[in-house]
C-alpha positions in Angstrom: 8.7 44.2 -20.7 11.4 46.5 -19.5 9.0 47.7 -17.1 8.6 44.8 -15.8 12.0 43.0 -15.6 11.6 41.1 -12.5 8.5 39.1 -13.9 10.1 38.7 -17.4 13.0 37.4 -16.5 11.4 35.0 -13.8 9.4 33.5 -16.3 12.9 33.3 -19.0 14.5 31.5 -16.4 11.5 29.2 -15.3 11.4 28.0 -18.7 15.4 27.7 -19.1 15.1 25.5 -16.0 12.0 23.4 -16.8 13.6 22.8 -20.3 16.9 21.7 -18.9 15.0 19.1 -16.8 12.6 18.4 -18.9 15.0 16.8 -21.5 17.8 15.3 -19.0 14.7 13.7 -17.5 13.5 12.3 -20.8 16.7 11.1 -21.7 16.8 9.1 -18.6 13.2 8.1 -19.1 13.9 6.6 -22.4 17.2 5.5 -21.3 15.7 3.5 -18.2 12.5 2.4 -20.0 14.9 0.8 -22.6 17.1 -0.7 -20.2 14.1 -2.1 -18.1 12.3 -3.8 -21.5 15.5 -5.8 -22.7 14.6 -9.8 -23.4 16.3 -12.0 -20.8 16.2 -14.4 -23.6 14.7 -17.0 -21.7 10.7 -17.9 -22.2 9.9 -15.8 -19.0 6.0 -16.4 -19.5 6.1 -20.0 -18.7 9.4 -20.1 -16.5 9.6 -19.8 -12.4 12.1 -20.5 -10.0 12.4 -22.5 -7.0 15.5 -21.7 -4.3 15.7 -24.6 -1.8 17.8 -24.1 1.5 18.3 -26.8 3.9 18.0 -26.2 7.5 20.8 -28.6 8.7 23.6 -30.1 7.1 23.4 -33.3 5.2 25.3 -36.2 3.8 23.5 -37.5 1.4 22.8 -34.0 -1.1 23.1 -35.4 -4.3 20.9 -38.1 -3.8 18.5 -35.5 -2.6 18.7 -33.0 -5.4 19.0 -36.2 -8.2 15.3 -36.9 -6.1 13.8 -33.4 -6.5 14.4 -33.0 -9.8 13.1 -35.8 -10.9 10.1 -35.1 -9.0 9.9 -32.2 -10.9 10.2 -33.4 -14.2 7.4 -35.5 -13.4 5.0 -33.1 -12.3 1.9 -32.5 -15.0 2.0 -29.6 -16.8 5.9 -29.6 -16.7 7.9 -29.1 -19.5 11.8 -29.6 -18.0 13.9 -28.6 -15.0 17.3 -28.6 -13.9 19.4 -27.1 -10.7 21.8 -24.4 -11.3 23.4 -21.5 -8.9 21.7 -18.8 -11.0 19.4 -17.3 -13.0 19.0 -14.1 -15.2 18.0 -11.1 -13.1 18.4 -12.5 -9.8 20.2 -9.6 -9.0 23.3 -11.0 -7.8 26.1 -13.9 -8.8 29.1 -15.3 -10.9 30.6 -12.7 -13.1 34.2 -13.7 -14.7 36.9 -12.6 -16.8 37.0 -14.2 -20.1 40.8 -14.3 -21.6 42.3 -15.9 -24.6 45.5 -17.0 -23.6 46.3 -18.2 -19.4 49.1 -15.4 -19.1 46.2 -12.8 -20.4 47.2 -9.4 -18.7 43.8 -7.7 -19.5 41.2 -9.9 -19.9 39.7 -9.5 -23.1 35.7 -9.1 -21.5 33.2 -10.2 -18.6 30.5 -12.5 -18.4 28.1 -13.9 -16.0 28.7 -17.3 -15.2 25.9 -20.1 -15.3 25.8 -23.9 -13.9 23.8 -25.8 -16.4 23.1 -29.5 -17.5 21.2 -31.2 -20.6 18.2 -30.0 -20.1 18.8 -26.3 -19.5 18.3 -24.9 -22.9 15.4 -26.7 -23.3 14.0 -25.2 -19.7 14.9 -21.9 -20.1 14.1 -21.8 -23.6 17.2 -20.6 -25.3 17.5 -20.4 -28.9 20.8 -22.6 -30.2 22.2 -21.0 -32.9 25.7 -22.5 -33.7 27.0 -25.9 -32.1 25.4 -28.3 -30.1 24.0 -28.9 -26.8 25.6 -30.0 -23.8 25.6 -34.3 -23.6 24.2 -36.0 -20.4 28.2 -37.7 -19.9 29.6 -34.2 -19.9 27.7 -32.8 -16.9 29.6 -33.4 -13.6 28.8 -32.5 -10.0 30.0 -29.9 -8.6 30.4 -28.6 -4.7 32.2 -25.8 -2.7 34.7 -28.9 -2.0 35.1 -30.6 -5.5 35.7 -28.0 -8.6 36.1 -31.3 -11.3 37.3 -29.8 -14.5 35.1 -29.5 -17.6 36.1 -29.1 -21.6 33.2 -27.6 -22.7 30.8 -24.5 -22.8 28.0 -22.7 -24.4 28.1 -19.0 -25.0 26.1 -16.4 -25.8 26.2 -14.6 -29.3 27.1 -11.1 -27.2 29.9 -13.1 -25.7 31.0 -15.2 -28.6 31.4 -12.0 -31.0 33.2 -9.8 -28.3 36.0 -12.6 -27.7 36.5 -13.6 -31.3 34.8 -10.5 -33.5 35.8 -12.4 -36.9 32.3 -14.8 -35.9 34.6 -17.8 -35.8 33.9 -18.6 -32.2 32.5 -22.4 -32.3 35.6 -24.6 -31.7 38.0 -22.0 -30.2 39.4 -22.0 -26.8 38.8 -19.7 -23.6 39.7 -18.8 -20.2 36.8 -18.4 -17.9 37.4 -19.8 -14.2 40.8 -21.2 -14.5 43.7 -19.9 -16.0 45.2 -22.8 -16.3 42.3 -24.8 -18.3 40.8 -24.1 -21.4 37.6 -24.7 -22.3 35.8 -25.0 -25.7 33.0 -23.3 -27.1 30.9 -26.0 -28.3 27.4 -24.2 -28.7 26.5 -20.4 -29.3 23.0 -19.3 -27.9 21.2 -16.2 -29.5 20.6 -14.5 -26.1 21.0 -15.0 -22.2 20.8 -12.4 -19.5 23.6 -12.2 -16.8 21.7 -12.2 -12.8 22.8 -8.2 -12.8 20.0 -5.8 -13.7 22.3 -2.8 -12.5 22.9 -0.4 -15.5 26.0 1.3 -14.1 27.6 -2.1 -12.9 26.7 -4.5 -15.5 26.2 -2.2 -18.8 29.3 -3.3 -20.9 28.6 -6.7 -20.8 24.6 -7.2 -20.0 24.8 -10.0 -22.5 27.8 -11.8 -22.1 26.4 -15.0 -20.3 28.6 -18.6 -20.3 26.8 -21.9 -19.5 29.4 -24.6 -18.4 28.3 -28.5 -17.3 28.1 -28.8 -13.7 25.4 -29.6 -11.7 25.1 -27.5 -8.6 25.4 -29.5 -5.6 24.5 -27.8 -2.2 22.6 -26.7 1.0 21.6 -24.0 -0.7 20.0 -24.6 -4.8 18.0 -23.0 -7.2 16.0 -25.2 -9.2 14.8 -23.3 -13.3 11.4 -25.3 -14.1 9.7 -24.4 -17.4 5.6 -25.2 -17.4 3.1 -25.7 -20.3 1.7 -22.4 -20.9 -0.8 -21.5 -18.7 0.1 -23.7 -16.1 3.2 -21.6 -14.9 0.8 -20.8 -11.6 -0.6 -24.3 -10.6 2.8 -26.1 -11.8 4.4 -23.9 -9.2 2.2 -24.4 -6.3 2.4 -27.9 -7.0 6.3 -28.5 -7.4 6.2 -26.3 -3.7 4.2 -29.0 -2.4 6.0 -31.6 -4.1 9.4 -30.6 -2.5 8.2 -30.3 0.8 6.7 -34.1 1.0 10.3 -35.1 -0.3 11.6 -33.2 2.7 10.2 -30.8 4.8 13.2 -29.6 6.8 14.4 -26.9 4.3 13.2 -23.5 3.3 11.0 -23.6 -0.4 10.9 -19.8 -2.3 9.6 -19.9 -5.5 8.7 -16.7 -8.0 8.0 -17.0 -11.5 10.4 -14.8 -13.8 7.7 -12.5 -14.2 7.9 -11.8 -10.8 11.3 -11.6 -10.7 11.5 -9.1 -13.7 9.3 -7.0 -12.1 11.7 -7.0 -8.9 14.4 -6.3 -10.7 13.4 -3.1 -12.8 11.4 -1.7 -9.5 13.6 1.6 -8.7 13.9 1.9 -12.6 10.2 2.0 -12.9 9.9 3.8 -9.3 12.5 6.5 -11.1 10.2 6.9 -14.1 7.2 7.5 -12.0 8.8 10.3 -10.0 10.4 11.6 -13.3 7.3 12.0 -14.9 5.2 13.5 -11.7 8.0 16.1 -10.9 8.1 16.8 -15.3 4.3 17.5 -15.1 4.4 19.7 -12.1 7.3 21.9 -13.4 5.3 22.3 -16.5 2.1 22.8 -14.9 3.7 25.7 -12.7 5.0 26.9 -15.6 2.3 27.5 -17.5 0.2 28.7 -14.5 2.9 31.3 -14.0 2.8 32.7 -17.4 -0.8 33.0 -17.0 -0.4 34.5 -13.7 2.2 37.2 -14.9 -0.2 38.0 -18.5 -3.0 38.5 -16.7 -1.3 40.8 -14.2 0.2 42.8 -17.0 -3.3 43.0 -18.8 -4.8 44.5 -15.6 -2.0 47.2 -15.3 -2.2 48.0 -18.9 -6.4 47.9 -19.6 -6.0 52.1 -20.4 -3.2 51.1 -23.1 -5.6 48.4 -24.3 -8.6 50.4 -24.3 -6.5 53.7 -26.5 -5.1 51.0 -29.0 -8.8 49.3 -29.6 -9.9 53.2 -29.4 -7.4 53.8 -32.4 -8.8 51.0 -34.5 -6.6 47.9 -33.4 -8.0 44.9 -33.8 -9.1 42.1 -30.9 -6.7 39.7 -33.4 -4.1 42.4 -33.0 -4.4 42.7 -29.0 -4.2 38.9 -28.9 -1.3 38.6 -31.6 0.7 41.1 -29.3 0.5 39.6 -26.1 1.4 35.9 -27.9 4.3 37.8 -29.7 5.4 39.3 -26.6 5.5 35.7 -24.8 7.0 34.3 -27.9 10.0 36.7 -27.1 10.2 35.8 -23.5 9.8 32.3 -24.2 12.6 31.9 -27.0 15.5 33.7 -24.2 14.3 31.1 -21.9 14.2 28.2 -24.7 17.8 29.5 -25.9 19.4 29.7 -21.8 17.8 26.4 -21.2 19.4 24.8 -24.3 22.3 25.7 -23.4 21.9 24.9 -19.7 20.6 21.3 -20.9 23.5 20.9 -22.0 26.1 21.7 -19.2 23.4 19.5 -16.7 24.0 17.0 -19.1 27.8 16.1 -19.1 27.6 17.0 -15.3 25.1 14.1 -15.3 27.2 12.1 -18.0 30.3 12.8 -15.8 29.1 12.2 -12.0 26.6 9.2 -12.7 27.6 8.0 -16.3 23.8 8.8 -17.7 23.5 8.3 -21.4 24.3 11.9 -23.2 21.8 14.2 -24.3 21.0 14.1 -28.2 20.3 17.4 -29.7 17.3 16.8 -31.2 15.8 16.1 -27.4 17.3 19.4 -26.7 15.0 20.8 -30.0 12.3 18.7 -28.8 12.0 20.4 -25.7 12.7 23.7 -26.3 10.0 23.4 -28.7 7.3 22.0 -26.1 8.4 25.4 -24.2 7.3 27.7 -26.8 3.8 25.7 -27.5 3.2 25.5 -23.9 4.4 29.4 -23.9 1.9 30.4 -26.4 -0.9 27.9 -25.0 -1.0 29.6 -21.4 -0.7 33.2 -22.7 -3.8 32.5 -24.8 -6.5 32.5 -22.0 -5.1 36.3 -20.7 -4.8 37.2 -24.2 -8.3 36.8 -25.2 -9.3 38.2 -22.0 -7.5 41.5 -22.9 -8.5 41.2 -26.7 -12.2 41.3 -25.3 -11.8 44.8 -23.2 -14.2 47.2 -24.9 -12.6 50.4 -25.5 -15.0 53.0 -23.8 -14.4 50.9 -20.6 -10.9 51.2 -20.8 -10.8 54.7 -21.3 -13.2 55.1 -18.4 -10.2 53.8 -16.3 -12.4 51.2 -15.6 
């Protein structure tokens, strides 16, 4: 080994590397994986989504929207419907301060904001686990022109135990759009997505979601429908066809919240997927150049080989050296990369707020390292365990 520096510490410092990206990379893995499998809360397997946008303006919008929901609620294989201006991981929308008090300096969190009648627990299935639902005389029309004030709203647990962390939420009082009107908490829901999937935007309050009794009026509306299951597909293509004999001059999307899921977490998964290639090649050129730099020492040192087998060692002994030898080489590069983990790590933390690096990932990894060490010096270390001694000492 100190006749060959170079190569040994090549290979310490290609391991110290590949460890240090092998276990920020995992961490992000996990991290990402976890972040991409959260439960909107919503019954996502029978739910889609229907954006209508009209192509002209028109006078007569509520009648209109009163019309297509209706027609939905009538379609076979439909379970509810209602019109909002969002939905959980559309990627984009309301996001408001939530305060105590109207002269509130700080408010005291966020949450995503959600138009919702009647019928939208039992569309999105929600699970109501304090309070009651919204009443059919509560719900009130609302348009960019008329904002009519409302008393009530339904929160989400997330929300509902950040604001008042005692758990007496039902019945008190907060701030959301105005600061001049309260409104009550009058139902708690266990769990509702906000429409931002962004983990660096969104992370501190992914779960704080209010639903508040208006019904969207617009040009532009999103209609939530909830099918039978195994209907979500046919129920979809017909409530497309539906709207467009009620009117054809508007612009019909609709995606079911499958779909839209898998929209949402497609750079997280895209990021996984490149993670794990680029993890797999560093080991793979890892291990292929320990086995590249072993061999090369075996074929230098066949006459040492040969003179120790000629002396009585062992092949076991041969094969124990060159693994002990790697074990060495491997351990400075497990320790340097530790400890490189480690500074890439709050770099990482710092500059793009990734989660931190647990030691026993660190462990983890430096202990893949010294397997895949010893399982890549194995193949050069038979082959120099099998050198017969008379050949060696031939020069051959």
């Amino acid at each position: 080994m100190r006749r060959n520096k170079f190569g040994t510490i090549l290979i310490a410092t290609q391991m110290a590397v590949t460890l240090a990206f092998l276990s920020n990379s995992l961490t992000i893995i996990e991290s990402r994986l976890s972040w991409s499998a959260r439960p909107t809360g919503v019954d996502e397997a029978t739910l889609f989504v229907m954006s209508s946008d009209m192509t002209e303006s028109r006078d007569d919008l509520v009648a209109r929207e009163n019309a297509d929901v209706v027609a939905l609620r009538s379609l076979n294989g439909v379970v509810d419907a209602y019109a909002t201006n969002d939905y959980p991981l559309a990627g984009g929308g309301w996001s408001l301060s939530v305060s105590l008090t109207a002269d509130q300096k700080t408010p005291s969190t966020h949450s995503a904001y959600y138009f919702a009648d009647e019928h939208a627990l039992d569309t999105l299935g929600l699970r109501l686990i304090a309070g009651r639902n919204f009443n059919a005389d509560e719900v009130v029309n609302r348009t960019a022109a008329d904002i009519p004030p409302i008393g009530s709203a339904i929160v989400t647990k997330a929300l509902a135990d950040k604001v008042f962390p005692a758990g007496d939420a039902l019945g008190k009082s907060i701030f959301l759009e105005s600061d001049t009107r309260s409104v009550r908490i009058i139902g708690i829901v266990e769990r509702l997505q906000t429409p931002f999937f962004d983990k660096g935007a969104s992370k501190s309050y992914a779960e704080n979601s209010a639903l508040v009794p208006y019904r969207q009026i617009g040009e532009s509306v999103n209609y939530m429908v909830r099918a039978k299951p195994g209907q979500r597909d046919s129920v979809m293509r017909a409530a497309e066809a539906r709207l467009a004999e009620l009117d054809g001059d508007r612009i019909v999307r609709s995606k079911s919240m499958s779909q839209v899921r898998a929209e949402a977490y497609r750079g997280d998964h895209g990021l996984v997927v490149l993670l794990v290639s680029v993890c797999a090649a560093l080991l793979i050129v890892t291990a292929f150049g320990i086995v590249g730099l072993t061999s090369y020492w075996v074929s230098q040192r066949r006459q040492q080989i040969g003179t120790r087998r000629a002396l009585g060692a062992t092949r076991r002994a041969i094969l124990n050296h060159f693994q002990t030898e790697n074990l060495v080489i491997a351990s400075a590069g497990a320790s340097c990369g530790i400890a490189f983990s480690m500074a890439l790590n709050l770099w990482m933390v710092q500059s793009f707020e990734v989660s931190r690096l647990e030691n026993s990932r660190v462990i983890a990894g430096a202990v893949i390292m010294l397997i895949l060490g010893q399982l890549a010096v194995l193949y050069p270390a038979l082959r120099a365990a099998s050198i017969p001694p008379a050949l060696a000492m031939r020069g051959g």
